[in-house]
N, C-alpha and C positions, 0 to 999 in steps of 0.2 A: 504494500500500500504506500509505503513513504517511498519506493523507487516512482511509482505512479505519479504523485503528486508534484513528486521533485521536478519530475520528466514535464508535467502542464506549466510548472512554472517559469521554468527553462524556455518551454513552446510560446509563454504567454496566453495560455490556455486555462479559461476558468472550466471549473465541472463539477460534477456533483456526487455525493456520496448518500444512498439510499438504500437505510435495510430494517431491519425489522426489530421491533422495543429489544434489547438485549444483546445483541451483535456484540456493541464495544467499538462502535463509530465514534462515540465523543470522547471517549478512554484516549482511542489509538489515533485522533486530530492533535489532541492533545499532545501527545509523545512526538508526532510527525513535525507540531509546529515550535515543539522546544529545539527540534533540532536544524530547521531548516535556516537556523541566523547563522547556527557557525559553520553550516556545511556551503553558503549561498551568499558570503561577502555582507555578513548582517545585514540580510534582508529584512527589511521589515513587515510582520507580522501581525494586525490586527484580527481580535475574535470577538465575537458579537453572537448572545445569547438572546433569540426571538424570544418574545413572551407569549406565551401560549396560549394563556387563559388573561384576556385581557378587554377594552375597551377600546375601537379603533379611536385611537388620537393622533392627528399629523404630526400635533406639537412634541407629545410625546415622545415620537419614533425619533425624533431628529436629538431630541436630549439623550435617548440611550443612545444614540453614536457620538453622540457629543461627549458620554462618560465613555465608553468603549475609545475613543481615542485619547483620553486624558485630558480635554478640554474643560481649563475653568471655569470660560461663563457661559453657562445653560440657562439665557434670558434674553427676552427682545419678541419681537414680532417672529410672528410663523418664516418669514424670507431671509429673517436676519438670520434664525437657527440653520436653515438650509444653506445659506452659502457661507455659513461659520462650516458646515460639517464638509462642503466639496473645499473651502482651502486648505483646511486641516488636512484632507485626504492625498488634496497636491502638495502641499506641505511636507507630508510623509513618503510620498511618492520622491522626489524629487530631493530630498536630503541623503538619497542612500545612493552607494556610487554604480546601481546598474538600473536608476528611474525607475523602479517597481514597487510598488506596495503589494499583499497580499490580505485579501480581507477574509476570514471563515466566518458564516453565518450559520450557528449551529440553531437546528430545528427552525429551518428555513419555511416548514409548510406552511407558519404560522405566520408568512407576510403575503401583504396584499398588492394589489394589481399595481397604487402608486407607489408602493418602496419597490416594485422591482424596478419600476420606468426611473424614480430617482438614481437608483442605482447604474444605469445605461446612459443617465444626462453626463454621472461622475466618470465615467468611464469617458465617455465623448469628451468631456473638457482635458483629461488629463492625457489623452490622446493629442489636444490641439499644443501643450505645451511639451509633446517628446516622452510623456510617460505613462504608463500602464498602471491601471487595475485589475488585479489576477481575483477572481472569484471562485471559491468553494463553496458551495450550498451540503449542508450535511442534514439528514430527514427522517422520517419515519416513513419504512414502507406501507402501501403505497401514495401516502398521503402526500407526499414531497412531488412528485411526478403528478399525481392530481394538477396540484395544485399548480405549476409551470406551466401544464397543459391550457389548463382553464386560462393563464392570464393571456398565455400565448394566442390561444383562442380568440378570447372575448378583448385584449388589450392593445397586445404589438409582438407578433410573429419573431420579431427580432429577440426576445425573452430567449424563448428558449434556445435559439441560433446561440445569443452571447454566453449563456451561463447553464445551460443543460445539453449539449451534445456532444459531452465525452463525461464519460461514469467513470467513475474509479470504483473498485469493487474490494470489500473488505470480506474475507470468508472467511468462516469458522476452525474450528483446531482439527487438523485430519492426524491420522496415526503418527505421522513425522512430526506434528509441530507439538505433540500432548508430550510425545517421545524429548522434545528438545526443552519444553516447559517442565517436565517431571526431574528432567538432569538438573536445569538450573536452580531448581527447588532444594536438593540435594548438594549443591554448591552453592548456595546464597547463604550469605552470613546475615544474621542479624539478631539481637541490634549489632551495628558493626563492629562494635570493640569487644562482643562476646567471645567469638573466634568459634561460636554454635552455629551452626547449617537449620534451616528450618527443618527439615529428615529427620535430625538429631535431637532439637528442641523437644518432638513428640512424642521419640521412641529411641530414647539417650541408649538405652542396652541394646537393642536389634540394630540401630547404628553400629555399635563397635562392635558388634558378631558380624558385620559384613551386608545389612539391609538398606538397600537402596530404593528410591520410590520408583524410578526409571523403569526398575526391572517389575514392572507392577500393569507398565505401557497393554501389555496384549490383554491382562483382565481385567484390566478397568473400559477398552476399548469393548471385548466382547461383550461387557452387561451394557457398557451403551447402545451396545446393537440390540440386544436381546431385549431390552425396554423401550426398543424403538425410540430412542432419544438422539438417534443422528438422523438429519436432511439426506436427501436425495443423492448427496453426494461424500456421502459417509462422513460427514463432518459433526462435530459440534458446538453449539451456542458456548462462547467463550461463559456469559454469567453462569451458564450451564456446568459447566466443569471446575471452576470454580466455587459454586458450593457444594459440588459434591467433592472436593479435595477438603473444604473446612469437617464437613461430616463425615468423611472416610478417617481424616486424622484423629479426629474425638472420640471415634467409638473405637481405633484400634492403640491408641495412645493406654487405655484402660489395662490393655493386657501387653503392655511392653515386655521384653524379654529377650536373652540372646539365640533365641529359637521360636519367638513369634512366629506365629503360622497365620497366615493373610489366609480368609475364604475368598470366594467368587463371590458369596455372599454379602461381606463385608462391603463391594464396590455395585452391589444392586441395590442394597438396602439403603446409602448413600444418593445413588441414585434414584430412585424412587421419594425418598423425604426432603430430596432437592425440588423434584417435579411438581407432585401435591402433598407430600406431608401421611402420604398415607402408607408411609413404611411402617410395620408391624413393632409394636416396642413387648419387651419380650419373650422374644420364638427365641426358640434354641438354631440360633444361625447355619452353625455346624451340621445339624440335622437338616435343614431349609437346604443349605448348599448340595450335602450329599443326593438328597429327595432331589433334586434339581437336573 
């Protein structure tokens, strides 16, 4: 994903990222745009959080860019806030030594027909003085693409030309990367002066007899098949794997040991109380797995 984006920016190509509640879109914008100043000549970065549940106000819209850029005065007439918000943008555009600014607009579905046409005037003007506005829209499936469609629709065609026709695409953790997350787990120290592995933190004695969570990769994979909890394309929801790793830790953290024995069961029953909560509290696991 962050070769992806780096690549649009480079191109001067705004685009959009759209998946569905839990992906880990606005985790991994996050991580993509802390690193895009030192790998891209301190590029500058602006991120902007749509409000979702809100009240349309023009004035509004133009003071949360107004704080989104770091601008003191958020006062004046509706025209003042507007062209406070396009010089600040050239402003920003134009202080950095390759004229680009970068704007992410996280949970973009939630703007309407005029911030998108505001956002195409800013892009126009910044274009007459030699510089670019690079646009991310990041969304909720499929409300984000709705909602593009409709302005494009019903507003100005050029919408989605400028800031929706090229997708960057964030997917889920497939066997390599659960494989490449369970290692690092297993070498990640924290807190960092402890000189403990999170592995070790939960299971201090099956640590030092040699248990590794990596080597755990193919039966935590096959109960997520077996519960049908991977898409189409055998992957899984990153929030997904995630708390079944906090719930796999807690219930085998219980019986630490330098001969710990991991069931199958142990990473369904995780799985399952991650999904609806309706894992069995208790079965004799051991039995559950053999019966299995």
């Amino acid at each position: 994903m962050y070769k992806d984006v780096a690549r649009c920016v480079v191109l001067r190509r705004s685009a959009y990222i759209e998946e569905t509640t839990g992906q880990g879109k606005s985790s991994a914008m996050r991580l993509v745009f802390d690193r895009l100043p030192r790998d891209l000549d301190n590029l500058a970065c602006i991120h902007i959080i749509a409000q979702t549940n809100r009240v349309p106000s023009v004035r509004a819209f133009f003071k949360e860019l107004l704080t989104a850029l770091g601008h003191a005065c958020r006062t004046g007439e509706t025209s003042d806030l507007r062209d406070r918000v396009r010089r600040r943008l050239e402003d920003v555009a134009l202080s950095t030594g390759n004229s680009v600014a970068v704007l992410w607009i996280d949970e973009a579905q939630a703007w309407t027909g005029e911030e998108f046409l505001f956002l195409r005037d800013v892009q126009n003007a910044l274009r007459e003085v030699g510089s670019e506005l690079v646009v991310f829209l990041s969304g909720e499936k499929p409300y984000l693409s709705r909602s593009i469609e409709d302005v494009s629709t019903n507003r100005s065609r050029a919408i989605k030309r400028r800031f929706a026709s090229t997708r960057v695409h964030l997917r889920g953790y497939g066997k390599r990367e659960v494989s490449d997350l369970f290692e690092q787990i297993d070498r990640a120290v924290w807190p960092e002066a402890s000189g403990i592995t999170w592995t070790q933190f939960f299971l201090p004695k099956a640590f030092e007899a040699g248990f590794r969570l990596r080597n755990e990769t193919d039966a935590c994979m096959a109960a997520l098949l077996t519960e049908n909890a991977l898409d189409a394309d055998k992957r899984c929801q990153p929030w997904l794997i995630r708390d079944v790793l906090a719930r796999f830790f807690v219930e085998v953290a219980d019986r630490d040991a330098a001969n710990v024995a991991v069931e199958a069961w142990d990473w369904t029953y995780a799985i399952k109380d991650s999904i609806d909560g309706n894992a069995e509290d208790g079965v004799d696991r051991t039995d559950a797995s053999e019966a299995g």
